[in-house]
N, C-alpha and C positions, 0 to 999 in steps of 0.2 A: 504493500500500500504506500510504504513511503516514496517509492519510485512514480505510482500514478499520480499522490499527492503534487511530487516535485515537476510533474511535466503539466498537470495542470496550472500549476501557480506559475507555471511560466506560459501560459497560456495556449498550449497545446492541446489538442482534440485526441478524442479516445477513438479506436476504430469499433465497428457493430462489435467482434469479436473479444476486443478488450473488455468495454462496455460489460456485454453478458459476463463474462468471466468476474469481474469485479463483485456484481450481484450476487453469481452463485458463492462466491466466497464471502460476501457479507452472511448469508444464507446459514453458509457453515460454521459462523461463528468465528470467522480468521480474521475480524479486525476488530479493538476496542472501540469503545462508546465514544470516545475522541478523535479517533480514524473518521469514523463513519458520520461525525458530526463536521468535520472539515471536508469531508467528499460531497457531503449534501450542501454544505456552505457557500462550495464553488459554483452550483451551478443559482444559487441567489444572485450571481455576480456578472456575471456571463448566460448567455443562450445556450441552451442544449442544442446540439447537431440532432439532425434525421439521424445519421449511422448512429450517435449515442442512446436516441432515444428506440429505436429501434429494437437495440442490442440488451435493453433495460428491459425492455417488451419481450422479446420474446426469452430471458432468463423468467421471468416471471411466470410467462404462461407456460413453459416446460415443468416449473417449480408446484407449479397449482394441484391442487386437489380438484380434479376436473370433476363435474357433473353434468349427466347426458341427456339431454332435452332434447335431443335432434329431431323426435319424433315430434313437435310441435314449433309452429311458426312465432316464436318469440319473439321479445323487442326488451332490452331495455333503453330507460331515461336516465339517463347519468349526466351529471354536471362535473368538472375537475374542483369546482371548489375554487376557495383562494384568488377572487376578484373580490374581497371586504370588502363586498357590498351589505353582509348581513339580513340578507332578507329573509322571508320564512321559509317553510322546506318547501318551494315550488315544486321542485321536480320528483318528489316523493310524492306530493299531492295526485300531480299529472299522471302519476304511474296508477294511481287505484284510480283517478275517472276513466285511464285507458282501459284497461285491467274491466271496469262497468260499462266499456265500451264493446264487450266482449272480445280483447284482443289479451295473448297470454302474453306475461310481464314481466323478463327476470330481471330482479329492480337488483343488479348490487350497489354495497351503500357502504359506508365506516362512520364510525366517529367524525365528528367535526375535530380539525385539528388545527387551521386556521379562523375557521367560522367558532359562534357559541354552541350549534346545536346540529349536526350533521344528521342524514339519513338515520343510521344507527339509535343515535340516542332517543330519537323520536317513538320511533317504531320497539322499543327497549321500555321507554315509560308506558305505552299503549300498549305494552304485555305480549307484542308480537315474541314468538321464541326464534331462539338464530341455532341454526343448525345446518352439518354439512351432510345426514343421512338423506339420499336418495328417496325411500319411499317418501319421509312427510315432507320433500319438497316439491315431489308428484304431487302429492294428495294437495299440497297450497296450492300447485297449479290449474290442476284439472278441479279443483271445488271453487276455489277465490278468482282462480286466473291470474294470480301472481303470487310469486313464489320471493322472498327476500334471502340476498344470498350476503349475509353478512363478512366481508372481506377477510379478518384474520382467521375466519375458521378456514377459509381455502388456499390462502396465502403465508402457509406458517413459514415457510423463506424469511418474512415480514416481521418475525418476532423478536430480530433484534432492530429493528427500525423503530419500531412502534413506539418505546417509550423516550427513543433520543427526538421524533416529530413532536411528540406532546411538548417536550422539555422546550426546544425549540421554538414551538408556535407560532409559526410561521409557512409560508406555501414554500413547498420541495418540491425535484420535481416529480416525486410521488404521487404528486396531484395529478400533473399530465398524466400519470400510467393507470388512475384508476377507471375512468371509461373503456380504455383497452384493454386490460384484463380479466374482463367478467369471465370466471371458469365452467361457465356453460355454454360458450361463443355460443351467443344469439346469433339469429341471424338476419336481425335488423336493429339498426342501432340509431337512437337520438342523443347526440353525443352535444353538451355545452360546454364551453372554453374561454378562458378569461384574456385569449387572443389575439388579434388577427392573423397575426405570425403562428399562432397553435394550431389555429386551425386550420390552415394551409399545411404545416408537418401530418398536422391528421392524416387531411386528405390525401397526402401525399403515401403516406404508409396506406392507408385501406382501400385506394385504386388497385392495390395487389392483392384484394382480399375476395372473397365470395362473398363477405359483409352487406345487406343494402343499408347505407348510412344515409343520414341528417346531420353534418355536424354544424354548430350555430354559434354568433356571436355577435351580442349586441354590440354596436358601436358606441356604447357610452361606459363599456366596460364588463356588463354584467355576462355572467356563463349560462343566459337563457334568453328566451325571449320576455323580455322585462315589460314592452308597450308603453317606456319611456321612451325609447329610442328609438331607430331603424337597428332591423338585426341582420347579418348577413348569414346565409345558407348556403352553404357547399354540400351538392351529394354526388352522387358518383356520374351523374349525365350532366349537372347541370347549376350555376350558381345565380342566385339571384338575392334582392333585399325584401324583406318583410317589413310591413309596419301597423299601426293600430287598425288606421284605414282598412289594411286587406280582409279584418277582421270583421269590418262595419263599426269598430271600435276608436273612443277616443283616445288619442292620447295619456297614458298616467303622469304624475310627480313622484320623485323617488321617494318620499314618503306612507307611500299606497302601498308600497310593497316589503315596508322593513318588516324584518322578526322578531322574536322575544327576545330578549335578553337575559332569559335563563333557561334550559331545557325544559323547566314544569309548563315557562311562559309560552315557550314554541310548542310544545303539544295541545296547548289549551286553543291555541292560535289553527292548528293542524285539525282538532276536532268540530272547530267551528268552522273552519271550513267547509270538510269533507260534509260534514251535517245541514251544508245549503245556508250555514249562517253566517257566513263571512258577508265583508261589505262586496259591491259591485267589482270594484277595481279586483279585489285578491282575487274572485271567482273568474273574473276575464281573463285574468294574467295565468290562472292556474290550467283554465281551457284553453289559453293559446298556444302552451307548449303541449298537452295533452293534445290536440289538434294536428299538430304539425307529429307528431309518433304514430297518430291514426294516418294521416295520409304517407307518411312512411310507407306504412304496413299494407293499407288499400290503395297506393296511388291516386289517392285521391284530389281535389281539390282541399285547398288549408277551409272554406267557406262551408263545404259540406260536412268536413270533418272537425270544423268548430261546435256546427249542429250536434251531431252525435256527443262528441263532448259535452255542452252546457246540458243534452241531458241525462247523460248517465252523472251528473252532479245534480243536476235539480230533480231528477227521480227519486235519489237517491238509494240507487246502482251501484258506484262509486262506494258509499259508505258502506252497504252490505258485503261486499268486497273486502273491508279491510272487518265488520263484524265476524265474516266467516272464518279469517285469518289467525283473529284473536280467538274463536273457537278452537279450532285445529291446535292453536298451541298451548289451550290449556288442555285440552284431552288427551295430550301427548307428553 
């Protein structure tokens, strides 16, 4: 490590192969908590390379505890996190009005580690259980239609990373790798990114994949579609910009959209949502990204697939979805 250390501070690039190898050796326990806190330092300082981040990517998903969903046409919603912006779990939300949109979901999620209150924690306090066995993540599948694949149980490579990110607190670029590493490779992806330059790396790695992507980024920062901003869309045919309009929607202020400020306050914030009680602005912004996963999935128009969204949340579709969830994991 002191060698990749000394070529990166002098500002030298890793190749894909170096890259991975560094990984599987943090994996193995071959460097201390100071090593591995100055290896993730570097790239706070500097741009990660395609080949670097590549090479990070696929150490990872070789490392994974895979689970095999192939027999259904998946999608997950994942954001990289780490544009503090702090908003509420949008894209947690979007996953169970997809999920009541009758589309299957594999929502992976972790701990907030930059943010206060990440996928995980949410779904943690709402009594969802996290698990890596196969059957009862069929059974969340095929009952709820979404299935929650909580990160460190599939990622144990990750377990010496895990408490130097906390310590840290700060975006890594762990963040980058956690939309690409869902270990059930969906096979449709709504991928958020905190930006412009990331999500060109995306799309640059998942043009060589089977993947059908959405990856997105608001231009004002955010790792979703916010309806403050214009958002830009990359997928695999074709990029274009989104904005409130295309929704028949006004405009937000960044205010519309912040989150709790403690994980009790984000779940409370997440129940009232899901439950059709949220104010106008959260329920638009949560259908506009849940919209854009539906037209992923159907090819749709984002117009028609807004429809189906607002109302598998005002049926409340959506919520039963996430009651079924909380069933299956206390039976189990």
């Amino acid at each position: 490590m002191k060698t990749i250390l000394n070529r990166l501070i002098n500002h030298e690039t890793l190749t894909k192969e170096e890259a991975k190898t560094v990984l599987v050796n943090i994996s193995l326990g071959q460097y201390n908590p100071s090593q591995i806190a100055s290896f993730l330092t570097v790239y706070m300082m500097r741009n990660i390379t395609i080949e670097e981040l590549s090479g990070f990517r696929e150490a990872l998903l070789e490392l994974c505890i895979p689970i095999d969903f192939s027999a259904y046409n998946t999608i997950d919603l994942c954001g990289t996190g780490g544009d503090g912006k702090d908003t509420f779990n949008i894209s947690t939300l979007a996953s169970f009005v997809t999920a009541g949109a009758g589309i299957h979901v594999a929502k992976h999620g972790n701990y907030g580690v930059s943010s206060i209150s990440g996928s995980s924690n949410v779904m943690e306090t709402l009594g969802v259980k996290f698990s890596n066995d196969k059957d009862f993540l069929t059974k969340c599948l095929e009952e709820a239609n979404i299935a929650i694949l909580h990160a460190p149980l599939f990622h144990p490579a990750m377990k010496n990373v895990g408490p130097i990110r906390k310590e840290l607190g700060v975006k890594t670029f762990f963040n980058m790798l956690g939309p690409m590493v869902n270990p059930s490779f969906p096979k449709n992806q709504l991928v958020g990114v905190f930006s412009l330059e990331l999500a060109r790396m995306y799309a640059y790695l998942y043009q060589n994949t089977t993947v059908n992507y959405s990856i997105l980024h608001a231009l004002d920062g955010y790792d979703e579609i916010s309806l403050t901003a214009e958002a830009k869309i990359i997928t695999k045919s074709s990029e274009s910009m989104v904005n409130a309009n295309d929704f028949n929607l006004s405009k937000l202020a960044f205010e519309d959209i912040k989150g709790g400020t403690t994980i009790e306050e984000s779940a409370n914030i997440f129940m009232k949502i899901i439950s059709g009680n949220g104010t106008e602005a959260q329920q638009n912004v949560v259908c506009a990204n849940a919209a854009m996963a539906i037209a992923t999935v159907e090819n749709s128009s984002v117009l028609v697939a807004f429809a189906k969204a607002k109302e598998s949340l005002q049926s409340g579709k959506a919520l039963k979805k996430l009651q079924k969830l909380q069933q299956i994991s206390q039976a189990s």
